[in-house]
N, C-alpha and C positions, 0 to 999 in steps of 0.2 A: 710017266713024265708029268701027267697032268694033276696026278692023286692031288699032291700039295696047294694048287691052285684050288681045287676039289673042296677039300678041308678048309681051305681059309675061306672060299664064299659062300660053304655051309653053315661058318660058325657067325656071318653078319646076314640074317634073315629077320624081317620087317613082323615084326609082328600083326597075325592075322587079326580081321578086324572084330571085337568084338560081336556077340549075335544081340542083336536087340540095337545095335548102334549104327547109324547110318553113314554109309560108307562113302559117298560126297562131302561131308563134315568129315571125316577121319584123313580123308586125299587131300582136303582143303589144311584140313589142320598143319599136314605135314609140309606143304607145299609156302604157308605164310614161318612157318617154323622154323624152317628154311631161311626165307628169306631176313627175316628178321635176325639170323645166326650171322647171316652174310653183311646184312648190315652194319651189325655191334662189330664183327668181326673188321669191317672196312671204317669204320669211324672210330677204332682202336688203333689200327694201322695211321689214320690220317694225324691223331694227334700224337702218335708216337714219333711219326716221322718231323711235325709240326716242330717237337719238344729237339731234333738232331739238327733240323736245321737252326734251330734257334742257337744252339748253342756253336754252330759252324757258322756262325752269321760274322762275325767279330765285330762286332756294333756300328754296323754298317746300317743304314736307317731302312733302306730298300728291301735289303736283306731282314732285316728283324718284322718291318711290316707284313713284307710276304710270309712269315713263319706264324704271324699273329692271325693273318689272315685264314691262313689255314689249320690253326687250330679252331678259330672262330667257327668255319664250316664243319670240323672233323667234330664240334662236341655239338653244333646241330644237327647233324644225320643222328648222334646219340639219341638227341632228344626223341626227336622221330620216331626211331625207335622204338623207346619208349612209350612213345604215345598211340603206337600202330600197336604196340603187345597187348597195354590199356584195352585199346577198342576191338582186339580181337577177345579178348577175356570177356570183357562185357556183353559184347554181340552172341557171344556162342552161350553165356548163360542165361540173355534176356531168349533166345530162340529155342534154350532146353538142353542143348547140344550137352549131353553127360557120356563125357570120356574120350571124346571121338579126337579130341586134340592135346589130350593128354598121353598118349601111348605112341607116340609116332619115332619113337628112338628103336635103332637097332640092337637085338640082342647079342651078345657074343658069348 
């Protein structure tokens, strides 16, 4: 009954962590990887939904400012973003870190 279950969470395993790489950088890597997914992820959500109500607004002032509003927020968590991937890029090669945050996807 469970074979199937079996099989599907054999075929998503994390890849083990390189030998010679340090495996606090490789658990960090994955972990800011992460959040940064979850981010772009929620600040794509914010201004798509920004762009539904804008267009549900029917030029209502309230309505349209609150749509502006939240696009305003939903394209700064973007930025954000990108500015936390920046300084993770940076930090991990001004500290050496080779590979440990590049490998953190599941293989299937």
């Amino acid at each position: 009954m469970f074979d199937a279950l079996n099989t599907a969470i054999g075929y998503a395993k994390l890849p083990a962590v390189p030998v010679g790489d340090n495996p606090v950088a490789w658990v960090s890597g994955l972990v800011i990887n992460l959040l940064i997914g979850v981010g772009f992820t929620v600040s794509f959500l914010t201004i798509a939904w920004s762009g539904i109500s804008y267009i549900n607004s029917g030029g209502e002032p309230k309505a349209v400012q609150k749509s502006w509003d939240t696009f305003l927020w939903g394209t700064v968590a973007a930025i954000i973003c990108i500015a936390v991937l920046a300084l993770k890029l940076m930090l991990f090669r001004l500290l050496g870190v080779q590979g440990g945050s590049n490998q953190v996807l599941p293989e299937f």
